[in-house]
C-alpha positions as a Markdown table, in Angstrom:
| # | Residue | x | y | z |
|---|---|---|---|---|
| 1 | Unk | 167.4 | 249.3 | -37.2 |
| 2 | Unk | 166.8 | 253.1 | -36.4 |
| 3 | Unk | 169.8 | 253.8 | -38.5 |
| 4 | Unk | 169.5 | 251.7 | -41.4 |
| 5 | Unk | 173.0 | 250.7 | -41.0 |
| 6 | Unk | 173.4 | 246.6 | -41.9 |
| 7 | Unk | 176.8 | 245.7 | -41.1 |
| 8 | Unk | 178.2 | 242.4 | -42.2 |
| 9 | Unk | 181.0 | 240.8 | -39.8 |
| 10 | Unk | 182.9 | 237.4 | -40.4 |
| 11 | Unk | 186.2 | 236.0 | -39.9 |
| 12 | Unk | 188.7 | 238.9 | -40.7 |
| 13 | Unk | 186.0 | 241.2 | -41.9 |
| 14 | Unk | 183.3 | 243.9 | -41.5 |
| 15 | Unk | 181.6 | 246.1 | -44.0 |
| 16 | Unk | 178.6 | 248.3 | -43.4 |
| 17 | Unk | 176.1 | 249.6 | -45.4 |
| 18 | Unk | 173.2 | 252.7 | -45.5 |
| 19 | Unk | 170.7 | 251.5 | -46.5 |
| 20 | Unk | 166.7 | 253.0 | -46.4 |
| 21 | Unk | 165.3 | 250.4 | -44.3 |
| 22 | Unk | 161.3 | 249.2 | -43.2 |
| 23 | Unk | 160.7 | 246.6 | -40.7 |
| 24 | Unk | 157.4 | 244.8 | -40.5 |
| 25 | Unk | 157.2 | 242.1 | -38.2 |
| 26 | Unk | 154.1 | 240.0 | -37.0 |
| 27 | Unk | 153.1 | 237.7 | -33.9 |
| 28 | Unk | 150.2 | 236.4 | -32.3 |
| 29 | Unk | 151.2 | 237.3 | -28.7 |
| 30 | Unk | 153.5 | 240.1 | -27.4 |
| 31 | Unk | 153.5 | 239.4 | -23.7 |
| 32 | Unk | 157.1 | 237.7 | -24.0 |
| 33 | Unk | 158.7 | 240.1 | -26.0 |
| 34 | Unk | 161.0 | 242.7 | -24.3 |
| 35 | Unk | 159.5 | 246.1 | -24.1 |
| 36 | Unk | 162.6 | 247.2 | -25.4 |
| 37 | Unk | 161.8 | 245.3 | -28.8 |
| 38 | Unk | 158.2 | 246.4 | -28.8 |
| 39 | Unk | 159.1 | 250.1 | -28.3 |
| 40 | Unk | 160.6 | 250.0 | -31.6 |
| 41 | Unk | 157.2 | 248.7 | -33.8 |
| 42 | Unk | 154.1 | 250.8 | -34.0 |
| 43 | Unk | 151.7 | 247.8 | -32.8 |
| 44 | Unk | 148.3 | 247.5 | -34.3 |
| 45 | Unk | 145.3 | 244.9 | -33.6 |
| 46 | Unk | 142.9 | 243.3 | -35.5 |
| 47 | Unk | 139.8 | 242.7 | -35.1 |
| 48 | Unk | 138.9 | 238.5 | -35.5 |
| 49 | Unk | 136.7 | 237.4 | -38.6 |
| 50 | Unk | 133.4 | 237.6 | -38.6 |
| 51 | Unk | 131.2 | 234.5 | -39.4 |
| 52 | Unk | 130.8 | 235.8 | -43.1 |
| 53 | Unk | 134.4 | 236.6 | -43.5 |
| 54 | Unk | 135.9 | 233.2 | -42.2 |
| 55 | Unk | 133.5 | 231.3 | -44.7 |
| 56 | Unk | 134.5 | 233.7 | -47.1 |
| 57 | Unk | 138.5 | 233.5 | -46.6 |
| 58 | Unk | 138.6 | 230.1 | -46.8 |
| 59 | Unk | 136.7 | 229.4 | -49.6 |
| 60 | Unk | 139.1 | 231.4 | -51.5 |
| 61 | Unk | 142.2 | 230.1 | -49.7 |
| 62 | Unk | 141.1 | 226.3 | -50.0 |
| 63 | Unk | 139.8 | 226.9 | -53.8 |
| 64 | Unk | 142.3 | 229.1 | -55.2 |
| 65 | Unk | 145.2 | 228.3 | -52.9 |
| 66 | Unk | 144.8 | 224.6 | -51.7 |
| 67 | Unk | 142.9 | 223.3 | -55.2 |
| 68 | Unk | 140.0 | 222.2 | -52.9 |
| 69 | Unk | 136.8 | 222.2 | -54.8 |
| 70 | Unk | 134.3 | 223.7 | -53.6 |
| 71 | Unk | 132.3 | 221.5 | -52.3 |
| 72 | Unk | 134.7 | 220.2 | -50.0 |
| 73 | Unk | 135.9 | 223.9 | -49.3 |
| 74 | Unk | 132.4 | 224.5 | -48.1 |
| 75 | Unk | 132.5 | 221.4 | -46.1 |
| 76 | Unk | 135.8 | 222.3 | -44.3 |
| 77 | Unk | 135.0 | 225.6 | -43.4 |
| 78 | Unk | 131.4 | 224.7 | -41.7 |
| 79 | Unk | 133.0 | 222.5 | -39.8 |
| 80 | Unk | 136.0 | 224.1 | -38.6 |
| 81 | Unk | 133.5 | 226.6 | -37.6 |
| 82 | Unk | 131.0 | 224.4 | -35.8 |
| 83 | Unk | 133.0 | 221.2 | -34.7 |
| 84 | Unk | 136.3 | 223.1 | -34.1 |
| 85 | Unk | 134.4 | 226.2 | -32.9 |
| 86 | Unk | 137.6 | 228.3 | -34.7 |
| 87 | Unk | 137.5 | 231.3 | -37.2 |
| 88 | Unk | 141.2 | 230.0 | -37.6 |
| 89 | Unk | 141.7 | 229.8 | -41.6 |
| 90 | Unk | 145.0 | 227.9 | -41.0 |
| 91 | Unk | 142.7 | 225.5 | -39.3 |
| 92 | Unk | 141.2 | 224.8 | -42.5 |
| 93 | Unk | 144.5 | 224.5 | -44.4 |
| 94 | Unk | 146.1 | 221.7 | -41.6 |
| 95 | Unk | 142.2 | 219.9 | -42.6 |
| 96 | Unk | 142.4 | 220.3 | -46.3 |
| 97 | Unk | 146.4 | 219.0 | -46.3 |
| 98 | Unk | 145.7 | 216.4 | -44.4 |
| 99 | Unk | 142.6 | 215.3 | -46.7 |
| 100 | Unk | 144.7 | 215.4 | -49.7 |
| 101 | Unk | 147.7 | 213.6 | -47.6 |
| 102 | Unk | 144.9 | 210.7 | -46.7 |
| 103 | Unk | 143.9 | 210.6 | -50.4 |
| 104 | Unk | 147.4 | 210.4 | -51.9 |
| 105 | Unk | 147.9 | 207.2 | -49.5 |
| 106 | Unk | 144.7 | 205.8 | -50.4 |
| 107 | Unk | 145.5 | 205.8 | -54.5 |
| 108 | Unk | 148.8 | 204.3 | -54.0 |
């Protein structure tokens, strides 16, 4: 990775390249990588979502993303918030999929 060298190896062959390399990587927890890994990334942390910003986020991703109207967007996201007590968007995704899963079945 330091180098930017990829090499290729398979049965009765290697090549190598130079290439001009950037690795981004992203996990929720770091306490079971090896230090050895971590030493290579320049780690940053963000802050969670406000209360504003979580309604906001997954009105857009519900909406735009999921084809959630509104209504029901709005719905999901107060919810998640006070039943779930999450400011997890993907919470509201697994919700939303599972509504539109449950109506699928229904229509059929």
């Amino acid at each position: 990775m330091e180098r930017g060298i990829v090499v290729e190896i398979k049965y009765k062959r290697h090549s190598r390249i130079q290439l001009t390399t950037t690795v981004l990587a992203a996990c929720n927890k770091v306490e079971f990588l090896p230090p050895e890994l971590l030493s290579m990334f320049l780690r940053l942390r963000f802050r969670d979502y406000t209360i504003d910003e979580f309604l906001e986020v997954v009105k857009v991703v519900l909406t735009e993303r999921e084809n959630i109207p509104f209504p029901t967007a709005t719905y999901i996201d107060e919810k998640v918030l006070t039943e779930l007590l999450s400011r997890d968007p993907r919470n509201a995704i697994k919700i939303a999929r599972l509504l539109e899963y449950f109506h699928t079945m229904v229509q059929r």
